[in-house]
C-alpha positions as CSV (number, residue, x, y, z in Angstrom):
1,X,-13.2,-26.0,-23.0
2,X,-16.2,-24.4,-21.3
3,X,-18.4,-22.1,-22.9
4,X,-18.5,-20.6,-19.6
5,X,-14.9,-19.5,-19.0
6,X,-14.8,-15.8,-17.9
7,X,-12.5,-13.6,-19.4
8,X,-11.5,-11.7,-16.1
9,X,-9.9,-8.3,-16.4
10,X,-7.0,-7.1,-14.3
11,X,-5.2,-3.6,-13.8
12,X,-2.5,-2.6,-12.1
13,X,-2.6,1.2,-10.9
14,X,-0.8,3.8,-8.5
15,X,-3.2,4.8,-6.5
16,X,-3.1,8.3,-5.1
17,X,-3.2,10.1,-1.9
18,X,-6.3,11.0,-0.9
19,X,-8.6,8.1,-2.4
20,X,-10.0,5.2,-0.9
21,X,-9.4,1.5,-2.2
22,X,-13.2,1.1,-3.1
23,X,-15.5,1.6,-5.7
24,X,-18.4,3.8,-4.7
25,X,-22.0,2.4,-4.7
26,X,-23.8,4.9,-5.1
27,X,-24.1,8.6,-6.0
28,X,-24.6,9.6,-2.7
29,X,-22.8,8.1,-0.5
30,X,-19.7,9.8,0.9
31,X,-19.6,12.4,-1.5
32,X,-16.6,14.5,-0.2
33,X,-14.7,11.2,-0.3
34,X,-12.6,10.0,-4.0
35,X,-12.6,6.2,-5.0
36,X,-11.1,4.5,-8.0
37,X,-13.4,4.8,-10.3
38,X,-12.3,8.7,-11.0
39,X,-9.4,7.1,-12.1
40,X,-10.6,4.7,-14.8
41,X,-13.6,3.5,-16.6
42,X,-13.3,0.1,-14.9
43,X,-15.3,-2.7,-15.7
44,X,-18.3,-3.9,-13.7
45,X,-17.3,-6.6,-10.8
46,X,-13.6,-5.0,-10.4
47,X,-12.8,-5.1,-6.5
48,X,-9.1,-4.0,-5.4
49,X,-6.6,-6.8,-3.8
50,X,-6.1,-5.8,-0.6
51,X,-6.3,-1.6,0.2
52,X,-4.4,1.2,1.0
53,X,-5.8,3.7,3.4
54,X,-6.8,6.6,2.0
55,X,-3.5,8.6,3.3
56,X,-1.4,5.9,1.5
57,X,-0.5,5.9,-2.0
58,X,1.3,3.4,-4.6
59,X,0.7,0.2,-6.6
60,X,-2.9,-1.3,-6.2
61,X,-4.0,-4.2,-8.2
62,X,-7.7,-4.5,-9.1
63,X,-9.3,-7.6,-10.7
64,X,-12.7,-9.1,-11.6
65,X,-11.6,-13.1,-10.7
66,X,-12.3,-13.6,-6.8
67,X,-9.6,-16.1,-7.0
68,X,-7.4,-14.3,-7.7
69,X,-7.8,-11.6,-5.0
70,X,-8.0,-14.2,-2.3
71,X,-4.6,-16.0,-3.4
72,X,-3.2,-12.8,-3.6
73,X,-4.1,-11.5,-0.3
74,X,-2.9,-14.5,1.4
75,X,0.0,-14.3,3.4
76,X,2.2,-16.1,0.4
77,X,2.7,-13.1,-1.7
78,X,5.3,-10.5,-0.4
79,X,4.5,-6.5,-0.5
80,X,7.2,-4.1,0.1
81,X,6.4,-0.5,1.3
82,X,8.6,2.6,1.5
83,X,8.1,4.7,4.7
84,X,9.1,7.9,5.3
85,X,9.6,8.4,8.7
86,X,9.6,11.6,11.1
87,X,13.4,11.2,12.7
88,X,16.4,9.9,11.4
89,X,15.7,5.8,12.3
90,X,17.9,4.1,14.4
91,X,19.4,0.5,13.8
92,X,18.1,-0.7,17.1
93,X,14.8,0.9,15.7
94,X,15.2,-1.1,12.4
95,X,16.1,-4.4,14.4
96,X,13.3,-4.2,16.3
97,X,11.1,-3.8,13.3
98,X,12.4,-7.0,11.5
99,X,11.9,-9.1,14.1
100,X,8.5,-8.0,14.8
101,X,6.5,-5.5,17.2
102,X,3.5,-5.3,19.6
103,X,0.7,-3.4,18.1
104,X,-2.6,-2.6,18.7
105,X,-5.6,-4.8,16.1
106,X,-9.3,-4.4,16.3
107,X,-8.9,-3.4,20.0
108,X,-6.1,-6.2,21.4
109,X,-2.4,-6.7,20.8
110,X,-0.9,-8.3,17.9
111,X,2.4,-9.2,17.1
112,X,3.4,-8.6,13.7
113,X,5.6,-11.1,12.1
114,X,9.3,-10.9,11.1
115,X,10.3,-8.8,8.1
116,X,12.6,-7.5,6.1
117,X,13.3,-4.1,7.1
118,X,16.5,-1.8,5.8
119,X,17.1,2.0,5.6
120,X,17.1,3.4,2.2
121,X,20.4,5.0,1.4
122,X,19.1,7.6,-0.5
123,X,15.5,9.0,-1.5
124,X,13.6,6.8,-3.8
125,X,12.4,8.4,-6.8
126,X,9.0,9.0,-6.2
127,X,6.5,11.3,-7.6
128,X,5.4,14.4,-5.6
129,X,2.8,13.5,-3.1
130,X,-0.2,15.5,-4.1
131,X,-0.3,17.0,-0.1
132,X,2.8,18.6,1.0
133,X,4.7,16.9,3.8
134,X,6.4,18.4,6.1
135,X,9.6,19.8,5.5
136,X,13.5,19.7,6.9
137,X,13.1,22.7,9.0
138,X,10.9,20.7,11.3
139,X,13.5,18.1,11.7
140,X,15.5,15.2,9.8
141,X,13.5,12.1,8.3
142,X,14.1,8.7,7.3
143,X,13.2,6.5,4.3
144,X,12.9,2.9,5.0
145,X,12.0,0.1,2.9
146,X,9.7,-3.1,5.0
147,X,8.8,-5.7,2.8
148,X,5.1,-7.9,4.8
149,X,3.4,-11.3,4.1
150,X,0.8,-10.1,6.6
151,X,-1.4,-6.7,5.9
152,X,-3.2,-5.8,9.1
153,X,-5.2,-2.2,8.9
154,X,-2.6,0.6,8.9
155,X,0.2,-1.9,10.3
156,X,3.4,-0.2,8.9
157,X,2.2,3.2,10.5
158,X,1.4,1.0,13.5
159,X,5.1,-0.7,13.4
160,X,7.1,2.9,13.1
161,X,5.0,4.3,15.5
162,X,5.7,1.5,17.7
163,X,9.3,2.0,17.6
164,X,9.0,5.9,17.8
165,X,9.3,6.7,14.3
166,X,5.7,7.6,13.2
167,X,5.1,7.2,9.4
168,X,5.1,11.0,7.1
169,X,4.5,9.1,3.8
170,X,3.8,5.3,3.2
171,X,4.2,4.3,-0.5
172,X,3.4,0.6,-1.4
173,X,6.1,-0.4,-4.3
174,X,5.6,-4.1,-4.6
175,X,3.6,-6.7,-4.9
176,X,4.9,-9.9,-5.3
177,X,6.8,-9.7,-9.0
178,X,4.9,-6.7,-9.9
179,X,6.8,-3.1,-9.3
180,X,6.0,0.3,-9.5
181,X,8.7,1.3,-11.5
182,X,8.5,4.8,-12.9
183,X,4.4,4.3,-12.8
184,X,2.7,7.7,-12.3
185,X,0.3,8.8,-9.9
186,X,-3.2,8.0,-11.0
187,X,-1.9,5.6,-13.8
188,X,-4.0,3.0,-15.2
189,X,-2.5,-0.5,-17.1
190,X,-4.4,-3.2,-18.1
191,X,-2.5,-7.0,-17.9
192,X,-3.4,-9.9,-18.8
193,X,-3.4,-11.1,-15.2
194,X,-0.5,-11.4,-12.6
């Protein structure tokens, strides 16, 4: 055994609305803008597995082994998102979806991959989203569930939007094995990896 061996740390946390995926560098920089570490005394070295933009919320995983991140963010580990949806979705809308749409990546067209995409029968039980969302009055919306292998910049609020449906709330549940369950908003666990 190697002296050597790093003892990497891992969290899993639900990130919320509003912050960025990122650790700030400095004092200064974006100042009116909120990153992780309000949330946690984190270790030096942590980075996040992937993102969510800063109007998306849900489970982030944040690790200190490089490895680990890049395995992760390959396109072998599933991620499941729930959208809400301005309008009630369609099942041609939902079709289209699964089998993939034409959107728009770092200025040319990309076609996303198939998914697994399916209305939600009833509202998930989320926490409160800390910035009110619209209400009924302005309208019917939709829940949907699409579960990725891919993770382009924004690409679910790309994919509804493509299909007329733009994205109210995006909520990222899953990763892989690991679920949100009845996690908290702004809560903070420590694993022993993933």
């Amino acid at each position: 055994m190697s002296l050597d061996k790093i003892n990497h740390c891992h969290f899993i946390i639900y990130k919320p609305y509003g912050y960025l995926s990122q650790f700030a560098s400095n004092a200064s920089k974006q100042q009116s803008k909120k990153f992780l570490g309000l949330l946690h005394d984190f270790p030096e070295g942590i980075m996040a597995i992937g993102r969510l933009d800063e109007k998306s919320e849900g489970l982030l995983l944040l690790t200190t082994d490089g490895k680990m991140s890049d395995f992760i963010n390959s396109q072998k580990v599933d991620k499941e998102y729930y959208a809400l949806v301005n309008g009630d979705i369609t099942p041609d809308a939902i079709g289209q979806l699964s089998k993939g749409v034409e959107i728009g990546f770092e200025g040319k067209k990309y076609q996303t991959k198939p998914c697994a995409v399916f209305k939600l029968e009833q509202d998930p039980n989320l926490p409160e989203r800390s910035k009110k969302i619209r209400d009924a009055r302005h309208g019917p919306t939709s829940w949907i569930s699409i579960t990725l292998n891919e993770g382009k910049f924004r690409q679910v609020r790309k994919m509804t939007s493509a299909v007329g449906f733009s994205t109210l709330r995006l909520v990222r549940v899953r990763v892989g094995t690991i679920h949100l369950n009845t996690m908290q908003v702004g809560e903070v666990i420590a694993v022993n990896g993933f």
